[in-house]
C-alpha positions in Angstrom: -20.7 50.1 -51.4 -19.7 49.7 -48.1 -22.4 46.9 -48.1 -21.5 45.4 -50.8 -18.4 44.7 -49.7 -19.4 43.5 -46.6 -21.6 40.9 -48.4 -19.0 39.7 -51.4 -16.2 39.2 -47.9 -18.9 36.7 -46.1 -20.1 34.8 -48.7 -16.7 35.1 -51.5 -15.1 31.5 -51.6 -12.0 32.5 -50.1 -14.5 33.1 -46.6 -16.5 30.1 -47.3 -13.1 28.2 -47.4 -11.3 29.5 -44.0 -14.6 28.6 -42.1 -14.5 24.8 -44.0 -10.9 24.3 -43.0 -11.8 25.5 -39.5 -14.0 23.3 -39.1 -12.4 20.6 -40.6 -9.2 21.3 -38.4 -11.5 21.4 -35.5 -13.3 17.9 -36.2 -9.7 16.3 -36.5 -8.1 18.0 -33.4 -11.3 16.0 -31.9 -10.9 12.8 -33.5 -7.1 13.3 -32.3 -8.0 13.2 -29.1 -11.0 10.5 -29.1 -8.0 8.3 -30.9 -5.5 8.8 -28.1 -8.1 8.3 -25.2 -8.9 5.1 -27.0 -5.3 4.1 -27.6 -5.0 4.5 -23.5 -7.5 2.4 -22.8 -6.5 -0.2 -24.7 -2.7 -0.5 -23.6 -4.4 -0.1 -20.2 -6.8 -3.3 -20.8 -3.6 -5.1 -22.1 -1.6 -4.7 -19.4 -4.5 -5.9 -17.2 -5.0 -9.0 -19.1 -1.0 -9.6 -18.7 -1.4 -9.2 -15.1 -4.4 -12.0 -15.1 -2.4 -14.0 -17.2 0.9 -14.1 -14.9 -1.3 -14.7 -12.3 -3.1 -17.8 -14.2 0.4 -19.1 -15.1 1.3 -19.5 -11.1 -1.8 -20.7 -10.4 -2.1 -23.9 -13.4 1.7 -24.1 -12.3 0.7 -25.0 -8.8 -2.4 -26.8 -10.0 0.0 -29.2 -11.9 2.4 -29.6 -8.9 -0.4 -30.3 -6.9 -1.3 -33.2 -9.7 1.9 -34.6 -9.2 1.9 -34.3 -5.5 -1.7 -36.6 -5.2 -0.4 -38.9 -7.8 2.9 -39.4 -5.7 0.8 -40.0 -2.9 -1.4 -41.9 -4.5 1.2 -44.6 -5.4 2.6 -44.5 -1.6 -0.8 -44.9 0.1 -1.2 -48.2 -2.3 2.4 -49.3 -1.4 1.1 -49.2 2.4 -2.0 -50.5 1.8 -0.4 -53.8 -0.1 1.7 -54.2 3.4 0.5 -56.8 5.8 -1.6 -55.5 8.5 -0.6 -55.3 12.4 -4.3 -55.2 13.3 -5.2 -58.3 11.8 -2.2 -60.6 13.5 -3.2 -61.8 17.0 -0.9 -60.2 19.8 1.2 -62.8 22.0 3.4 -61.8 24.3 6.7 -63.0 23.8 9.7 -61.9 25.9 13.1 -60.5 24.2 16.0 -59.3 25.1 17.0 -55.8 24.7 19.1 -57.0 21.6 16.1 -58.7 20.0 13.7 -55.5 20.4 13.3 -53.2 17.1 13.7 -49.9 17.6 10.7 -48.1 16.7 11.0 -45.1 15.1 9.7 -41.9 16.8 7.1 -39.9 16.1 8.8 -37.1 14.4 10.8 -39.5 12.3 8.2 -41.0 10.9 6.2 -37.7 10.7 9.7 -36.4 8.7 9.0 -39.8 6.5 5.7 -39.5 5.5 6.2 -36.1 4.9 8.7 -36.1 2.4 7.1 -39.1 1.0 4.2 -36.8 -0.2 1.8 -37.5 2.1 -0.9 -35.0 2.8 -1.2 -33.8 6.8 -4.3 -34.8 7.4 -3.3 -38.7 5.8 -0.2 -38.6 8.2 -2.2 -37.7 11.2 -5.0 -40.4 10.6 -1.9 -42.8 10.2 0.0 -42.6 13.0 -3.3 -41.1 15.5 -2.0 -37.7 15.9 -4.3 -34.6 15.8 -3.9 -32.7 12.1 -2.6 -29.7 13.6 0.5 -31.5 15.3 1.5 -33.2 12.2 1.0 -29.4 10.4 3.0 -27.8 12.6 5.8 -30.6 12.7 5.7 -29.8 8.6 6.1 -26.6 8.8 8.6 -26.9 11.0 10.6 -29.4 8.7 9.6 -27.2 5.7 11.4 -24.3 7.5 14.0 -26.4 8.4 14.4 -27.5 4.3 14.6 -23.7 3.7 16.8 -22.4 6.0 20.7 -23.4 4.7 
């Protein structure tokens, strides 16, 4: 009897049923949790690929004002190349008086010139026959300048 028992309590439906919905609660409580660690690592690949893409927006920004920069130069270095040339006139000395004299501008003006004009250091060194990290430093120094109010 006792055996009997025993037998009809493990394999009655009613036991057959609490050990399918044990295991049924066990296989979602799993999928539960493989769901959320996916979930994580997607928001986690999103907010990388916002980080990349911030980062690509700064960079095509200054890509584009670079663009504009070399096409500004561009324009100025074929203004100064439609000028007349000094080294092709034959120098004769001619005396003047003080009054008749143009003032050449200095260095740093027309470092501040070129500068603001677009040009590139390295361009504005070769022009006036100054070494490129004079005419940087005289950039930075008018950049810093620009800055400070």
């Amino acid at each position: 009897m006792y055996c009997q028992n025993y037998l009809k309590r493990r394999t009655g439906h009613e036991h057959i049923l609490s050990e399918l919905r044990e295991e049924i609660d066990k296989l979602i409580a799993e999928v539960d949790a493989a769901t959320d660690r996916d979930a994580l690592l997607v928001e986690e690949r999103i907010k990388q690929t916002r980080v990349l893409l911030d980062e690509l927006d700064k960079r095509l920004a200054l890509y584009v004002q670079e663009l504009e920069r070399r096409k500004l130069q561009d324009t100025v270095y074929k203004e100064l190349e439609t000028e007349p040339s000094v080294k092709n006139t034959e120098t004769k000395r001619i005396s003047r008086s003080p009054q008749q004299i143009d003032t050449k501008p200095s260095i740093n003006e027309q470092i501040a010139a070129l500068h603001r004009a677009g040009f590139a250091a390295h361009l504005i060194a070769v022009k006036l026959g100054l070494s490129d990290a004079e005419v940087e430093l005289a950039c930075a120094l008018l950049d810093n300048r620009k800055a400070v109010p």
